[in-house]
Every structure is written in C-alpha cells, then in structure tokens.
N, C-alpha and C positions, 0 to 999 in steps of 0.2 A: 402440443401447444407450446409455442414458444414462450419462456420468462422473463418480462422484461423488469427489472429492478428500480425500486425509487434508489435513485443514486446519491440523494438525501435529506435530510428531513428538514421543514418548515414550520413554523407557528403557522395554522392556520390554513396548512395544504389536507384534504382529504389522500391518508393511507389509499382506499381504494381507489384514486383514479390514474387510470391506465396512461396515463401521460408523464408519469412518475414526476419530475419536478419541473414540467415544461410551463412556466407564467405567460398568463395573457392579459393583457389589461382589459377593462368591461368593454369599453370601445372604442375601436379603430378605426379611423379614414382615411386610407391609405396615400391621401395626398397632402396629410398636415405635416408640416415642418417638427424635424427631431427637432428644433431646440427648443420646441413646445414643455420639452418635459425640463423641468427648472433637477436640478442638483441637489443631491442629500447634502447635508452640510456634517462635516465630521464630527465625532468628538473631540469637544472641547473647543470646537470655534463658535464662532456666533454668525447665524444667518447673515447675507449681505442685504434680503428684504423681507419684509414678514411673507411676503408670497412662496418665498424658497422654500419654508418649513413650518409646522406648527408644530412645536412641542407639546404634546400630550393636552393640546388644545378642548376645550368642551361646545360645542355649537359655532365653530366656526365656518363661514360662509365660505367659499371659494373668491379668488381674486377677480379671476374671470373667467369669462367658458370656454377658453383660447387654452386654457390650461389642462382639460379632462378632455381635449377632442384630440388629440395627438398620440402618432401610433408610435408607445414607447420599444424601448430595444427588446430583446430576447432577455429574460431575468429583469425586467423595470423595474425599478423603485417608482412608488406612488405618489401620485400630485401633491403637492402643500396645499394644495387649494382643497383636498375633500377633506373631509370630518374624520376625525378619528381615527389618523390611518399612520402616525407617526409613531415610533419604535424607537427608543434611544438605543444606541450601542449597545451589548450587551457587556457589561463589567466582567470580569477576570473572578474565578468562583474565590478568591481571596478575599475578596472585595464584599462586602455584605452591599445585597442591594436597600439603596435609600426608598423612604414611600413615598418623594417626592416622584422617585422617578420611575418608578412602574404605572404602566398604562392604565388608564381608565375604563378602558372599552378593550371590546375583542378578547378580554380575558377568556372568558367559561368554553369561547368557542376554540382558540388556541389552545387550552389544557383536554381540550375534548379532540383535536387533530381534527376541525371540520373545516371545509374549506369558506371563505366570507361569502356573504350575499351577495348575488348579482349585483353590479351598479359599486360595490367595495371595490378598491383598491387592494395588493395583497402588500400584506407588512414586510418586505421584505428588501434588502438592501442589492443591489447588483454585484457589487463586487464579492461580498461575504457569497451570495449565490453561487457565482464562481467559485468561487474556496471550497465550498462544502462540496459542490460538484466533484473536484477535480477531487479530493480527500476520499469521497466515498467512493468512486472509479478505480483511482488508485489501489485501492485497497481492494476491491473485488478482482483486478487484473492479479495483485498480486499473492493471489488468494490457490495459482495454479500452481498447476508443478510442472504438470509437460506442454508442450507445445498446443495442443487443439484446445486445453484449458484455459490458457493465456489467452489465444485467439478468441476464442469467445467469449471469456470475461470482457475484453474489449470490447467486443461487438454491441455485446447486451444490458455494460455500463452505457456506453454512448446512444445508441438507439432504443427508445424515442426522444429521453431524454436532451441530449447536443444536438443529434441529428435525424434525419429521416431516413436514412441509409446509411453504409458502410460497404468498403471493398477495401480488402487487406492484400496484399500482396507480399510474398517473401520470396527471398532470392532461393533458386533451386540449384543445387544443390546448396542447404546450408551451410555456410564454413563452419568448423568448429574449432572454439575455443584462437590458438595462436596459429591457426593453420590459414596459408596463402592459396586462396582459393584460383584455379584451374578455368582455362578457358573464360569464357564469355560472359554477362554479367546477365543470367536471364530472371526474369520474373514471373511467379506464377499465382494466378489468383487461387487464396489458401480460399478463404470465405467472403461469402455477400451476407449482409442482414438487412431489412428493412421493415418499416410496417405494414402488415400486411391490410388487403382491401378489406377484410372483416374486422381492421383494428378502430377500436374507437367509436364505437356506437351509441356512447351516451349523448348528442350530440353539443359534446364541446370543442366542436372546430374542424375534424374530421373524419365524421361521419357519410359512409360509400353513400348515402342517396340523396346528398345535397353537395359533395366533392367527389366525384372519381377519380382513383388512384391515377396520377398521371403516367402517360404511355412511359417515359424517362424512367421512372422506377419501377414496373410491371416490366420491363425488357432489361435488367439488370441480371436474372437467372440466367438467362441467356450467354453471359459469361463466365461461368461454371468453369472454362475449360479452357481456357486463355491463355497463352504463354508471350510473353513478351522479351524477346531478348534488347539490352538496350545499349547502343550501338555508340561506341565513344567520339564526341564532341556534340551528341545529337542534344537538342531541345531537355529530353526526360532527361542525359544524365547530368546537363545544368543544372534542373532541380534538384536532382538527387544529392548531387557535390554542393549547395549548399546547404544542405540539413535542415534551413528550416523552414515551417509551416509558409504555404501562400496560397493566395486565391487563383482561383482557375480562369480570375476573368485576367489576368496579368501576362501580358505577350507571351511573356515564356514557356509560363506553366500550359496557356491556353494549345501553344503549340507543342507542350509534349504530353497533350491528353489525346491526339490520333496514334501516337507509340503505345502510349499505355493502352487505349481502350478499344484500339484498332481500328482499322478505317470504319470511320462515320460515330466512332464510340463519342465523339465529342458533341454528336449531338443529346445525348442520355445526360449531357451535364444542365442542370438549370443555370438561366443567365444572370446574372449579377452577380454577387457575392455572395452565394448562394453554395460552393461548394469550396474546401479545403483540401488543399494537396500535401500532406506529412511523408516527408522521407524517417524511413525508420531505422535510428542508425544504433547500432550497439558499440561495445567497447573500443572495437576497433574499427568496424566500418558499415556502411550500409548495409543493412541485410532486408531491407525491403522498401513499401508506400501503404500510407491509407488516404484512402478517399471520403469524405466526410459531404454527404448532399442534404437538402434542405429542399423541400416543395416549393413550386414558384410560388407560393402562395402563402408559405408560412416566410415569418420576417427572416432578414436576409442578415448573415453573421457578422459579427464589428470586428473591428481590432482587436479586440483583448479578446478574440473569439480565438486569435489564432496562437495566442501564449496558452489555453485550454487542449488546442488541439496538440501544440509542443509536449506539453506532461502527457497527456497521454501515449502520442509516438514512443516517447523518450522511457517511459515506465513499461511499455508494452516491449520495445527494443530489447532493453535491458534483461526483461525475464524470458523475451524469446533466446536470448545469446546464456542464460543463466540453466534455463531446459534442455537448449542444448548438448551445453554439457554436464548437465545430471543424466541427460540419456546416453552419451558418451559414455560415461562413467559405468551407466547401469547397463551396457554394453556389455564393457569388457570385465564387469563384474560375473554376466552369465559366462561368456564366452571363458574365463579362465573355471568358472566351476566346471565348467560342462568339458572342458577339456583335461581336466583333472583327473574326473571321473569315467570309469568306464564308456563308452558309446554305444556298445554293444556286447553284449556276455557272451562268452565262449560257450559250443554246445560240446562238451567233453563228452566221453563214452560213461555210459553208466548212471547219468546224474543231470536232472534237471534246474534250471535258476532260476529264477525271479528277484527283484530287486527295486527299493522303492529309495527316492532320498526327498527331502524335507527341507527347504532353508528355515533358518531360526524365525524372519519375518520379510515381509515382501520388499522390506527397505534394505534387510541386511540377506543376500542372496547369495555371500558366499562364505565358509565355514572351513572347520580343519577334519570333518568327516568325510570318510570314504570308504572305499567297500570294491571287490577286486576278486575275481576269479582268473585263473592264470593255472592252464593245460601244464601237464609234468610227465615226463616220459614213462612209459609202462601204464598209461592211460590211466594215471593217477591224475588231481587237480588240488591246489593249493588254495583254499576260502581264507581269503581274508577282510578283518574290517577293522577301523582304528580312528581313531579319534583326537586330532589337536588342541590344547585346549586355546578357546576363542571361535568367535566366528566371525573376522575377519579378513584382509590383503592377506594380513602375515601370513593368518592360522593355513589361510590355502596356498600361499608358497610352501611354508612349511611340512602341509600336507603332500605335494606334490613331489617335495624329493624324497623325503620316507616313502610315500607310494613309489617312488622310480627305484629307490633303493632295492625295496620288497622284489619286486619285479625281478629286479639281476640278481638278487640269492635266489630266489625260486629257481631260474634258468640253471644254479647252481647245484639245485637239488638238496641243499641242503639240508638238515632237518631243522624241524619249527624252532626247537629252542636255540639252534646257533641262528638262525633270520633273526629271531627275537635279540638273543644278545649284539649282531651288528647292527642292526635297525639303534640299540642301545647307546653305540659308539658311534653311529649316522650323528644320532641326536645332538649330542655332545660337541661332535665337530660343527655343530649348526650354531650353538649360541649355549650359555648356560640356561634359561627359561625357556627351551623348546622343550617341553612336558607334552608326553602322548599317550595315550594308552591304545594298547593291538589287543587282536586274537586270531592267532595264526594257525591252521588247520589243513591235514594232508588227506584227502578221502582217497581211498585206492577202492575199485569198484570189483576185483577180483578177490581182493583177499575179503572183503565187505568188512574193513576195520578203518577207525580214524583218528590221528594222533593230533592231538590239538595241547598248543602251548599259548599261556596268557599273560599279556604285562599289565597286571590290574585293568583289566577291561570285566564287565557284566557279563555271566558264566550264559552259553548258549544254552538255548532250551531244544530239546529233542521231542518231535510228536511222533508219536507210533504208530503203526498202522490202527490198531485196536481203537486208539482215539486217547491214549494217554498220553501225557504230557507231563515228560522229565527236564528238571534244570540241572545239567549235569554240573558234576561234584568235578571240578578243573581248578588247580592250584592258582590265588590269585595273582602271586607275582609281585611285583614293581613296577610305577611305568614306566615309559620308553623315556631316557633322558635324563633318570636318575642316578645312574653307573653304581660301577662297583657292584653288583647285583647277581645271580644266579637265575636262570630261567628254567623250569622244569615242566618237559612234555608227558602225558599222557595218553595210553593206546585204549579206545573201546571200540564197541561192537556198533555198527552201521546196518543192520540190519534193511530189507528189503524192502520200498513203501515205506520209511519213516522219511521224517523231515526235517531239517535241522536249521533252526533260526539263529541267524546272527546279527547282532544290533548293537548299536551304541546309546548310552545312557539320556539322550534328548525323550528317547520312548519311554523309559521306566520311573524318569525323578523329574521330577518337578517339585514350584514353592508351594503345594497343595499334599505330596507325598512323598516318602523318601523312596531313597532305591529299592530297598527288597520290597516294599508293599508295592512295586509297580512292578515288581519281576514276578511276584505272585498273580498279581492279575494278569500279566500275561499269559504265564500259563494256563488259569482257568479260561478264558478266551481263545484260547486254542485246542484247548479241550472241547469248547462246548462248541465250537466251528465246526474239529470233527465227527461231532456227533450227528450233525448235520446231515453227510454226506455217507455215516452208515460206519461200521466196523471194517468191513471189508473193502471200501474204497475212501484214498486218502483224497482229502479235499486238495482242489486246483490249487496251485501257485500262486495265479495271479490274482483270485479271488480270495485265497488268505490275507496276502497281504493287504489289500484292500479291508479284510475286517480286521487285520491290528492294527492300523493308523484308524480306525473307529474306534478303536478305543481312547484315544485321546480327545480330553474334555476341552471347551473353550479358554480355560485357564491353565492345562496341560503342558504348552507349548513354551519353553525357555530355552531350548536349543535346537539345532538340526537333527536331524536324525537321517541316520544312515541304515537300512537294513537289505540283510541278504537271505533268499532262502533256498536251501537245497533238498531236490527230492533224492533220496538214494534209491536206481533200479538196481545198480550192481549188474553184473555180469555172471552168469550161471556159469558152474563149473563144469558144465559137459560145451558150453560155447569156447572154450579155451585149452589152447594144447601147447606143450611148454618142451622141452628139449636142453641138453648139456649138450654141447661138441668140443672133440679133442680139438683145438690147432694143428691139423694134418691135411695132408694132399687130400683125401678120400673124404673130408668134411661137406664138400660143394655135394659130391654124390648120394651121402649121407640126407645131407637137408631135404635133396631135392624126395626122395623119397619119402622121408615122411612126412613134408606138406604136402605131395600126392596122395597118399591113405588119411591122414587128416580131411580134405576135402570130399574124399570120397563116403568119407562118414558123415559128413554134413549137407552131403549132396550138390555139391560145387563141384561137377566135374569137368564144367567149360570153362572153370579159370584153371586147370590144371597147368595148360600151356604156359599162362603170363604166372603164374604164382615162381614154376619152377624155375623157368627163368631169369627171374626178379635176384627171388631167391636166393639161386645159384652164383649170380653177381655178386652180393651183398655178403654172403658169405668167405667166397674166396676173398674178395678184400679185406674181410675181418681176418682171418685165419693166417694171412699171408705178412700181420705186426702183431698180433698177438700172442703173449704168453702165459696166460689160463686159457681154461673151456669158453669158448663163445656160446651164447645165449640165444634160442632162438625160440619167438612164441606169436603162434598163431590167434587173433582174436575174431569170432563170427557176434557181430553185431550187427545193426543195419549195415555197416559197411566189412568187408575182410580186413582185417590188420593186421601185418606181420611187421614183428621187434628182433633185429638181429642187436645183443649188445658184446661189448670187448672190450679190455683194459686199457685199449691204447686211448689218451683224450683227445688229440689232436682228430680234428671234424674233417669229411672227406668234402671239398669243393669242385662244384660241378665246371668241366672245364672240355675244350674242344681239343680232341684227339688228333694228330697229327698223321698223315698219310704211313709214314713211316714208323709211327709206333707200337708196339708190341699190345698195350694195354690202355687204360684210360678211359675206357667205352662201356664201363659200367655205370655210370650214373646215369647219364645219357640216354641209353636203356628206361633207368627207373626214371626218370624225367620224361620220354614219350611214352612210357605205358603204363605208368601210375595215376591216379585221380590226385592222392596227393602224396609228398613224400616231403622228410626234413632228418634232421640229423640234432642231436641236445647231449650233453656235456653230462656226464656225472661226476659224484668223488672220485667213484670208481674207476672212468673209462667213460664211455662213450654209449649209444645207442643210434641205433641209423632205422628208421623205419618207411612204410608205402603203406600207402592204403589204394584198395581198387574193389569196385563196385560189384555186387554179389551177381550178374547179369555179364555175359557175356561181351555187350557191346562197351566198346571204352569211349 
C-alpha cells in the first residue's frame, strides 16, 4: 500500500481523508465565472464591500446566490456571503489572542480535526494553503538522504495532494558534485506516482464507480523505461535552459512534451492547464524534469500553482545534487577501507584464517583498524593487527602506511620487535599525534612455536584443542608513535588444533564495560563455543567468529573492530627433511640424492625427475656465490615444497638466456616446471623456493 501524506494541517480538515489537503468547495458549476469568488481582505485592511468579508459575523445572509454557485480555485477561500466561515489571520504566538477576535462558530469541530458540514465553506485562506503546503513538502523531501528517498518524498508529498500524478526524470548519468558531465544530455524516467483506481472510495470526488480513472493516467506505467536524450537547440532543451516552471499548454513546452514522453506521449497530457513542466536544476546545472498532471476533471492549476511547483523542483534538485554526493563520498569511503584492508587472506602452509571487521557505525565506514596475514620464507607467516586511534579519513590513511610499512619489514624478515620499533619511528615520521597500537606475531608451523611482540595492544587469547581458553601473558609495550620505547618479543608453544584470536579493543571495551572484564568474556565465550563442538574437534573459523561478534550487546559497539583468527595444523615432523651443504662442486649431486630417497620415503617417486632437477639448478646457483653451507629442505603438504637458502642477498631474476651463453637457463627451468616459485630476502641471505604438485602431471 502506497502512503500518501497530509502535507499539512488545517482547522477543520478530517486527519482521515485520503485526499490529505485537497479543498473543494460544497458546489461547483463548472461554467460559473472565477470572479464569482470575491477576495479575502488582509490583515489590517478594511473590506472594500460588506459582501467581500464578514468578520466573525452571527446570522448573516449571503449577498446573493451568484456568490456560493462559483467553481473557486484549488485551496479556495470561502464566500463572504455564507455564515460563519470567516477566520481572521492568525497573530504571531507573541501576540496573545483578543476575545474579540476568536471565532464564534466552528470551534469544537476545529479543536476536534473534523472536517465542516456539507453545504460549509472550509476556513481556510489560499495563500497560507500554499505555505503550509510547500513548508510540509519541503520538509518530507528533505527528510532523505539518498537519491530514491528524495525521489519519493517528492512524489508522495505532491500526490494526491498538488497533484494527480508525477513523473520525475533525472539525467543519466548523474554528474557529481563539480564534475563536467560527458557526452549527451539524456533523461531517464527515475519514478511515476499517481492515484491509484482503488484510491478514494469515500465518495468525495473520486470515487472508480462514478469517475474512472482516466486512460491518460492508467498508461502512465507504461513509461517505466523511457529514456530520453535531449538533443541541443530542440523544444525540451528550451524548457530546460530556462529553469522555470510552465504549463504544458504553452507552444514550447507543448512541443517538447513529444521529446520527453515520446511519440504520441503528448497525448497522456490533460488539456488546459492541467499539467506543469519543472526543470530540476541543482547547484550548477540541470540535472533533471518533473511532470506535475491533474484529472480533466479535477480544477485546473493557477499561477501561483507554478511558484509551488518551483520549491518543490528547486528543494528536490538540491538534495538530489546534496545525495549525490554523500554517496560520492560514501564511495570512496568503502572503497578506501576495503582497499586498505586485506581482499583476500593468504592460505599459508600449516595454518588456517578467518577474519571479520566492523565499522564503528553505518555513517562512519572507515576506521584506523586492520588486520594482515603476510607469508614469510621457510613457510612461516606474520599475524598481524593494529589499531589507529579514531575512525576516521586520517585514522585510515594513517592506518594504510603503517599497514604498507609492516608489509616491507615482514618481506624483511625481521623479527617482531624490530617491525614493532620501525613501525615506532613510521609513526613519528607521520606526524606527532599518530598513536597506534599493533600486535605483531611470527607462527612457524614446523618448529610449532610463536613469537609474538606487543605495542600496548589487548593480549591475544589462545583456544586449545581441549576447549580451554588462555589470554596469553605478552609484555604490554607502548604504542606505536610514542618513541624512545623498547619492544620485547616473546617465544611459546602453538600447539596442533589450537587457535589463536587476535583483535582490537572496539570487541572488549565499551561505555558499558572496561577492557579486561570484556577480555574475560571473551574467553568464557570461547570456551563454551568449544564445548560445543567436542574436546577432540576444534570449532570452525568461520562459525567462531560469527559467535564473538555475538557477543556484543546493542550498547557494545563504540569502535571498529578488527579481528583475526588462526587455526594452527603445523606441519608433522616426519613431513619435513632438512639438509646442510658444503659450498662445493659435488653439492648439485649431493642434493639431487637426497631429495630422491626423501621422496622415496613419502612415496613421490614420479616427481623424482622434476624435483632433481629443479633441485639441482637451484643449488648450483646457490653454491656457485655462496660462503656458508647452503640450506636445503624438503616440505610434503598438500603440495611438495622445497627451500634452497644462502648468504648471498642479492635475489636471482628470471631472465632469457642467450644463444651463446654458458649458463642462465636455471630459472627458466623452475619457471616451466614449477606450479609456483619465488625468491624472499633474509637478514641473513636469501631463500629461493618451487613448489610442484604431489601428482605427476604439471
């Protein structure tokens, strides 16, 4: 069911009728002369004849019957000539009203909102009609935020009220804001409203089984889908370039209603002045048209009908161009979180992710939290999460070069508490009030240990396979941005089937609890999750996190929240074979043997070919700059991995070997017969790895 709104209120109108402020006088004969209807006289003048007005009159007669047979405007003021139907101005609430000048009659039914008796006049002045109209319109238009809100505020201010239809039109594509819109100037019909044939059944005037809906407005849906481009010097965009309101019966507009409504659309217009044509122009220029129609039947719109239609265009323009760019804005609001933040989590060897984030609230969508998984050579991975404080523009520029920062130390291998201290001096080079807080974590799935360093961030909690749940004991630190500071790492056990939650403080504190009583609930909530699912199997990832953000209450919520979560499988120590080699001639042959009895123990004996191979390339180019034992180690996961590493840092690039050269054709190699391969930087030196698929075929 469609809403149509009283657009505003009257002494004397019934709340319930669905025509919301549409006035009609008792009776109309459609061929009596307007200037049947004599003139309110303002305040403070004095009538020109007793017939003009009767002030707050008692049993006065009508002048003559020439005066109550006239079919007044849309919003009439009422005859002087009937009883009791005059209204002085109403004073300024400053002003105490006199008892001279309160009305005699029509009281109980005005403080009661009912509307007068048939054969009544309604007290109501035209112009103020007007006013209140356009005032409560106004205000429902601009009552939206986004574009189909505005639009239909409009629609369902004006109809039934102003008028019996509506077609809105806005230019496609919208320009926004100071942008010089491209190409051609088209139109497209956003919305139709009108009333519909079930509308109005009380029978006050348009009721379907004494009026059917005329064809003109019942073939209105029909233009659903309309596009109109409007072609420079034609009819429409004369209308349009002069901005304001006209009638459709007027040469111009009449000839650019075949453009707008398309061929034969001109006939759907009723004749007379009966429809209004509003170009809808915003700050800087046109950005659309409304079409404002009226029943042959219902009285036909005046002049000051079309300074109504102006505010409305003009208020609707406005907060279409005002939506605009609040969705502009609320664009590139997502569009910069979302690229801030991860897109996709890395599936690192050993270790499952899951990952959930939070804006503070749906107006403010971007924040200085983040959250980051980032692969590390020797199928180690770096978990990190960190927190700027605010959640705004800044906090997520600022969040974004700390995250880019993190990013290049990881690549560096560093360990967490020197990330932690650059990240320290990031800050500082940023501004003095860029305050953050991290927590920076190295999971190695072989040794099943993990060193985690904290710059006053909320200590991660670890769930066990058993279903306990520990908040490990991590030195708090300083935050990121305070200098002069010290950062200290700590190594524990990652055991197999545990899980390790990391978050930022939006989950734990709020103005309801402080931090540790929401860090204690976390835990118990992760606890009783796992119990859930049994001692022996740890609950899903992604249905964890789904029940810690239930934990939070409707009053909970005062920041973003950012969390990570890692399942540790680790990597079994009969899946991994590890090796020293001298830097010598005889190392290549070395290798190649003992990743051939390594796979033959795991039962890979058809990648024997490409492993030795591979291998044997990766090797002699280590061997052939290096001066320590080269490092080689075999990993069987879902996929084969092997890690050749060496002192030397400079990274081998992959490059086309020339007819006549000696060497060069080892990468080459591991580039057509590896699934994947890459090469990463240590303190130390280097690592150069491949991976290829446990199955024969590549």
């Amino acid at each position: 069911m469609t809403e149509y709104p009283i657009s505003f209120e009257r002494p004397g109108a019934d709340p319930a009728d669905p025509r919301g402020a549409v006035l009609h006088t008792p009776t109309q004969v459609p061929d009596a002369p307007a200037a049947a209807l004599p003139a309110q006289a303002r305040a403070g003048e004095t009538p020109s004849t007793p017939s003009t007005a009767t002030p707050c009159g008692k049993g006065k007669e009508p002048a003559s019957s020439a005066d109550t047979t006239g079919p007044g405007p849309e919003h009439s003021q009422p005859s002087a000539a009937e009883p009791d139907t005059h209204r002085p101005r109403p004073v300024p609430e400053s002003v105490p009203e006199s008892r001279q000048d309160r009305p005699q009659s029509g009281g109980p039914e005005r403080r009661k909102g009912q509307a007068p008796a048939p054969g009544q006049p309604t007290p109501m002045r035209r112009d103020g009609d007007r006013l209140r109209f356009v005032g409560a319109a106004t205000r429902r238009i601009a009552r939206g935020i986004d574009l189909d809100e505005i639009v239909m505020g409009l629609c369902r201010a004006t109809v039934p009220t102003f008028s019996d239809a509506i077609l809105v039109y806005l230019r496609d594509p919208l320009p926004v804001g100071d942008e010089r819109p491209t190409g051609p100037l088209v139109l497209r019909l956003r919305r139709t409203d009108r009333i519909p044939a079930e509308r109005d059944t009380e029978g006050a005037g348009f009721s379907p089984a004494l009026q059917p809906e005329p064809a003109e407005l019942t073939e209105l849906d029909s233009l659903g889908a309309e596009l109109c481009e409007v072609r420079p010097g034609s009819a429409l965009a004369e209308v349009l370039r002069g901005v304001r309101p006209v009638f459709t019966d007027a040469p111009a507009a009449h000839a650019a209603l075949p453009e707008l409504l398309g061929e034969g659309g001109e006939t759907l217009v009723p004749g007379g002045q009966r429809a209004i044509l509003a170009p809808l122009r915003g700050r800087r220029r046109v950005i659309g048209a409304a079409l404002f129609l009226r029943r042959p039947e219902r009285l036909a719109f005046e002049a000051d009908d079309l300074l109504v239609a102006a505010q409305l265009a003009t208020h609707s323009a406005l907060g279409i161009d005002k939506a605009v760019l609040y969705g502009r804005e609320a664009y590139i609001a997502d569009e910069l979180q979302r690229t801030m933040l991860p897109e996709h989590l890395p599936r690192p060897t050993g270790v499952r992710l899951a990952s959930r984030y939070l804006p503070a609230a749906e107006t403010a969508r971007v924040g200085g939290d983040w959250y980051d998984a980032i692969p590390l050579p020797g199928s180690r991975v770096a978990l990190v999460v960190g927190d700027v404080m605010g959640h705004s523009m800044t906090s997520a520029a600022i969040m974004g070069q700390l995250r880019t920062t993190a990013q290049t130390l990881a690549g560096l291998d560093l360990p967490p508490q020197e990330v932690l201290h650059h990240l320290d001096e990031q800050a500082q080079r940023l501004g003095t009030d860029r305050m953050a807080t991290c927590l920076y974590a190295v999971y190695d799935p072989v040794s099943h240990r993990i060193t985690i360093a904290n710059a006053g961030h909320p200590p991660p909690v670890l769930l066990h396979l058993g279903g306990r749940a520990e908040v490990l004991r991590v030195p708090p630190g300083a935050p990121i941005g305070v200098g002069g500071v010290d950062f200290e790492a700590v190594e524990l056990d990652a055991p197999a089937g545990a899980t390790l939650l990391l978050y930022t403080d939006g989950l734990v504190e709020s103005r309801l609890r402080d931090v540790w009583t929401g860090i204690e609930q976390l835990r118990e909530k992760l606890a009783a999750t796992a119990q859930l699912t049994g001692p022996d199997h740890p609950p899903p990832l992604e249905a964890l996190c789904d029940e810690v953000l239930d934990m939070l209450g409707p009053g909970d919520r005062d920041d973003d929240i950012a969390l990570l979560a890692a399942r540790f499988d680790g990597i079994a120590p009969s899946d991994v074979a590890y090796w020293f080699l001298e830097p010598e001639d005889a190392a290549p042959g070395r290798a190649r043997r003992l990743a051939r009895r390594a796979l033959s123990r795991w039962g890979l004996e058809e990648l024997s070919d490409s492993v030795e191979l591979l291998v044997s390339e990766v090797v002699t180019n280590a061997v052939r700059y290096a001066s320590r034992p080269v490092t080689l180690r075999l990993l069987r996961t879902d996929v084969l991995r092997c890690e050749v590493g060496d002192d030397v840092p400079q990274l081998p690039r992959l490059r086309q070997a020339r007819a006549t050269d000696e060497g060069g054709r080892g990468l080459y190699l591991v580039n057509r017969l590896a699934r994947r391969w890459g090469a990463t930087r240590l303190s130390t030196g280097k690592v150069v790895w491949f991976e290829l698929s446990k199955t024969a075929q590549q």
